[in-house]
C-alpha positions, -999 to 999 in steps of 0.1 A, spaced: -350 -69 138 -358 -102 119 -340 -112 89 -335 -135 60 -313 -148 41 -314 -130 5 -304 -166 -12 -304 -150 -46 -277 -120 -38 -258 -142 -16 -251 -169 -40 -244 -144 -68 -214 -131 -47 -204 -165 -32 -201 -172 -70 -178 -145 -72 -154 -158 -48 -114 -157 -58 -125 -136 -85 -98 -105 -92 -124 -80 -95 -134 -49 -67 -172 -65 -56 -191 -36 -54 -226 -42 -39 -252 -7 -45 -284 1 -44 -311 27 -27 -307 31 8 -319 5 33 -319 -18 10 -298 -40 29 -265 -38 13 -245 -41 47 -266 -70 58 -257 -86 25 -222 -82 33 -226 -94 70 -246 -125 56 -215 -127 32 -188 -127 58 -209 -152 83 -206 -180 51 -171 -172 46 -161 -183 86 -186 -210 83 -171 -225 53 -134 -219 47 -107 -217 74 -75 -204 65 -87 -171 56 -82 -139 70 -111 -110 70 -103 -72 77 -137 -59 86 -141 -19 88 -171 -1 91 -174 35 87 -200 38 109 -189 26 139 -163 52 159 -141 24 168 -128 31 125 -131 72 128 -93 74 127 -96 55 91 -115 81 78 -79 91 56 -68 72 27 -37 69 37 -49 57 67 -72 33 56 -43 19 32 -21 14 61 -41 -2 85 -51 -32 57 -12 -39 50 -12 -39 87 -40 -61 89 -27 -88 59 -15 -120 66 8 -139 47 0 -176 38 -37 -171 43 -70 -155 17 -74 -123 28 -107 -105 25 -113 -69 26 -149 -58 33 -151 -20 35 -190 -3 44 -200 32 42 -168 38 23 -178 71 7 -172 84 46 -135 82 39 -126 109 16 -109 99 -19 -116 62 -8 -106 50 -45 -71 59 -44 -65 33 -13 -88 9 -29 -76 8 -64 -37 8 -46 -46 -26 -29 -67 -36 -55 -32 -34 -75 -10 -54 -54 -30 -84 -61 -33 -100 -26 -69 -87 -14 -104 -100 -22 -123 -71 -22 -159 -56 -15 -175 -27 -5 -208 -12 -2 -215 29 0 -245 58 2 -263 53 -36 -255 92 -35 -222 84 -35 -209 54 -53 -235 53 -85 -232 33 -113 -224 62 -135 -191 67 -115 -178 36 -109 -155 37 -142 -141 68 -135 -134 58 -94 -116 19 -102 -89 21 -125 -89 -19 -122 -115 -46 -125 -151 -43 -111 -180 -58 -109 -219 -42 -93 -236 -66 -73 -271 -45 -73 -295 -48 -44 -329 -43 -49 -354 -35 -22 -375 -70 -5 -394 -86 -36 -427 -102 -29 -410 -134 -28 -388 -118 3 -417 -102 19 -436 -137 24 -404 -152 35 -398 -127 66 -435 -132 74 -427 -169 70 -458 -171 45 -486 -171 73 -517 -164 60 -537 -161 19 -511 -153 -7 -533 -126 -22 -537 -109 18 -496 -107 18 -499 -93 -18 -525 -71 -6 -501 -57 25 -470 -57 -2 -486 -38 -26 -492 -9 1 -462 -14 26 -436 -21 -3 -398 -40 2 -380 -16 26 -380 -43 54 -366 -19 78 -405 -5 80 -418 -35 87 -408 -38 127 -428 -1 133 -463 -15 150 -481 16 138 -490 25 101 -477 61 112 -447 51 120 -441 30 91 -448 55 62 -424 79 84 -397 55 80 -405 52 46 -405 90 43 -371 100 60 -353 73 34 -368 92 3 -364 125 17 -330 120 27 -322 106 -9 -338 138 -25 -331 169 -4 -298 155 13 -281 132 -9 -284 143 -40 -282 180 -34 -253 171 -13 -236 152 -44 -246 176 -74 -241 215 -51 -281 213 -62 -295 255 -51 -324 244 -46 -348 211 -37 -380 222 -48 -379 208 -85 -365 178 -81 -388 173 -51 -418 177 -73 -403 165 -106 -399 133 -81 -436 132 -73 -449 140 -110 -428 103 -118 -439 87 -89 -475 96 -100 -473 88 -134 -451 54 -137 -456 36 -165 -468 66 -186 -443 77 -212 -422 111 -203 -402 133 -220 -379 162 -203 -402 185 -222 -437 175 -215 -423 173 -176 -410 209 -176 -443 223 -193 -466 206 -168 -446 212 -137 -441 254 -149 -475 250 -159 -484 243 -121 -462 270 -108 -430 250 -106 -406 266 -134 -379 248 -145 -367 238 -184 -365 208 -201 -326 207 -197 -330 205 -158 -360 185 -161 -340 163 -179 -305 166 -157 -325 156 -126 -340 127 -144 -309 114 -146 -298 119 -110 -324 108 -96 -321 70 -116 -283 73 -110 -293 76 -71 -317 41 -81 -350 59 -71 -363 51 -103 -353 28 -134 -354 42 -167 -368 20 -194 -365 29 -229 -386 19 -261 -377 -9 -287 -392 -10 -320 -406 -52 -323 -411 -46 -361 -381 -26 -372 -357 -39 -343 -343 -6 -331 -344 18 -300 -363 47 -299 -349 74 -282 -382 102 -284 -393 92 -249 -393 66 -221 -406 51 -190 -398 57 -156 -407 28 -131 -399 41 -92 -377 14 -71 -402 4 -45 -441 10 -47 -441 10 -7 -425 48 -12 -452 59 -36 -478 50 -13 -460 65 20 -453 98 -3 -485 104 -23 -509 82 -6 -538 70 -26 -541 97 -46 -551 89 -81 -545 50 -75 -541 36 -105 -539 -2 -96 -528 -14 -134 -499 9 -137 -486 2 -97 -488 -34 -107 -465 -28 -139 -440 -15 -116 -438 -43 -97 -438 -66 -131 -409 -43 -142 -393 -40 -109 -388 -82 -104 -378 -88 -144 -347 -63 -134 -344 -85 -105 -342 -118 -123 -320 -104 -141 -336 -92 -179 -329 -61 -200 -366 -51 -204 -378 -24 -229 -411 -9 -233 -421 -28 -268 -440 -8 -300 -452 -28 -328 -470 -7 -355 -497 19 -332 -500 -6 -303 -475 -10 -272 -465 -40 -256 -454 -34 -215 -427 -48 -214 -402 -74 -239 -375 -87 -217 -343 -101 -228 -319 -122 -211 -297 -139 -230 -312 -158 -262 -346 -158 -243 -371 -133 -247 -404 -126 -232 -435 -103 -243 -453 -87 -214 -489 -73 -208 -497 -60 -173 -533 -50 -161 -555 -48 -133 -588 -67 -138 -593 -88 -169 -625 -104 -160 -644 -78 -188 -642 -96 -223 -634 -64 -240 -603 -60 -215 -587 -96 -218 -593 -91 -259 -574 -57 -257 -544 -68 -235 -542 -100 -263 -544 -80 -293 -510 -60 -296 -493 -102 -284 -511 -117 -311 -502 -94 -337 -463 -103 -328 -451 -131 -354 -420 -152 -339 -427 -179 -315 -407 -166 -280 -435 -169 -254 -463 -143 -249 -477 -137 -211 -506 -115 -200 -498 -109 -158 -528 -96 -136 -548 -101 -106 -567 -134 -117 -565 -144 -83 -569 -182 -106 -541 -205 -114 -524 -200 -146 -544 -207 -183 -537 -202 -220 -558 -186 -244 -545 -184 -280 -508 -192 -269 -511 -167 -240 -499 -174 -208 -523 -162 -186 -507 -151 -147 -526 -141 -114 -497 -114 -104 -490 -130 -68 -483 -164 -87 -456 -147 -110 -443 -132 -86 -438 -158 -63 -430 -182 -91 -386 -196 -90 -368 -192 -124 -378 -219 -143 -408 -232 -121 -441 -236 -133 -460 -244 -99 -446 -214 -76 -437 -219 -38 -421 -201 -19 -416 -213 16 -385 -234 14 -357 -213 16 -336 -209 52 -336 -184 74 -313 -165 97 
């Protein structure tokens, strides 16, 4: 299988070299967190010599006997070597049983730089407190990005053609070697089914997969619309599914804690406060919608807000859904002192369309920049202090870069 080098997650942890803290790299399966970690460990020989790396592997059998925290402790004091950096690089590490207790005991003796990856069913943001006692910091790996997807097709061909094939076959690269479309959505298929009715009912002692199975689909078919746990349960009883609003709610949060989709709350512009009444949920890759609904009621707007709010988590902004008086803005992303206001849509060749997506920017009254992102398919433009984007461009587009390219970067 082909592969590239993910610059962006790379340098992010070759930035946390030395650094005391566990390095704990998530995100959804086959989203190339072991690769990461490979790609990781390849710089570190390439650069550095007097280090020392103890590699293990869960699944490979030649580690099965590690699968026992004591173990596993044992074998890396047997492995260190005095005088030298030593690395620890642990994958699959959910596979040994009460993993944390060795990890946090060699975390505590100060003489290991330490990472590891596991199942997102496993090692979830929500329990990664409660597992360390010491340090840590979550390195999180998000499916290919458009940017990624032109890179491993080494940018042959129209921009808008490798949108066109990203927008259906999505950033779970491991589908991309499958020569039939079959075989790809299948792929696709057995990842989200074995995150729904394996993982998480394995994690949770879950009786039974049909709820979340179709709780999961009701999201997936309605991203960017605004949800509440009790509008969800009524529609989902209402088609023969019954469940309440406090398991409606429950598996919500399992399934975002598992990173299939991203939970985005509201923020008040005018009064500067959160509102808690409902949300957005914004699925991880739009290459799984397609494989698991198919093109059933395609809304090309709201798929294309996914993908805005997908890479603005990538580059690395809080985002919130924004309300200002009765109108909603997509998306207002923070990051730092900047901020950003956000309108996605589909077509805005109809006067009456590009006047609506400008209306609710225009009424906004301090002077952080505006943008309006959509399929143009022309360069960028301004119209009343609006940046105007074609969505491939902004996509594409390097923090900080006004003319996007994205054919420079190395490969493996």
């Amino acid at each position: 299988m082909k592969t590239i080098t993910r610059t962006k997650y790379l340098n992010r942890i070759i930035r946390l070299n030395g650094t005391p803290d566990i390095k704990i790299i998530t995100g959804i399966r086959r989203s190339g967190k072991s690769k990461l970690m490979q790609a990781y460990i390849e710089y570190l020989r390439e650069h550095f010599e007097n280090i020392n790396i103890i590699f293990i592997d869960y699944m490979d059998l030649a580690y099965e006997n590690l699968k026992e925290y004591h173990a596993l402790h044992a074998y890396v004091e047997g492995q260190y070597q005095e005088g030298k950096t030593n690395y620890l690089f642990v994958d699959e590490v959910q596979m040994c049983p009460d993993f944390e207790l060795a990890i946090n005991s060699l975390y505590s003796k100060g003489k290991y730089d330490i990472y590891i990856t596991g199942s997102n069913a496993f090692l979830l943001s929500a329990d990664l407190a409660t597992l360390f006692t010491g340090r840590y910091i979550e390195i999180h790996v998000f499916p290919f990005s458009f940017q990624e997807y032109c890179l491993y097709y080494d940018g042959t061909g129209d921009r808008e053609m490798l949108f066109d094939e990203y927008f259906i076959n999505g950033g779970l690269a491991g589908s991309y070697v499958y020569r039939t479309e079959k075989d790809r959505i299948n792929y696709i298929k057995e990842v989200y089914e074995t995150i729904v009715t394996r993982d998480l009912v394995q994690k949770y002692s879950l009786p039974d997969t049909l709820v979340l199975q179709r709780l999961s689909e009701f999201l997936m078919d309605n991203i960017s619309n605004l949800t509440s746990p009790n509008k969800v349960s009524q529609i989902l009883t209402a088609n023969k599914t019954v469940t309440n609003h406090v398991t409606v709610g429950r598996y919500i949060k399992y399934l975002c804690n598992a990173f299939l989709f991203y939970d985005i709350k509201r923020y008040d512009i005018r009064g500067k406060k959160y509102l808690e009444s409902s949300e957005k949920f914004y699925l991880c890759d739009a290459g799984i919608r397609n494989a698991v609904l198919g093109s059933r009621n395609m809304d090309y707007g709201r798929v294309y807000e996914n993908l805005v709010c997908l890479e603005l988590l990538r580059r690395g902004y809080d985002v919130y859904v924004g309300k200002l008086y009765q109108k909603e803005i997509d998306f207002v992303a923070q990051r730092g002192s900047e901020k950003i206001y956000i309108q996605v849509s589909d077509n805005i060749t109809d006067q009456k369309t590009l006047e609506r997506e400008c209306s609710p920017l225009l009424q906004i009254r301090d002077a952080y920049p505006k943008k309006i992102i959509a399929r143009t398919r022309h360069p960028r433009y301004s119209r009343e202090g609006i940046e105007i984007y074609n969505i491939a461009d902004w996509l594409l587009q390097e923090e900080g870069d006004e003319n996007p390219s994205v054919f420079s970067h190395s490969q493996l």
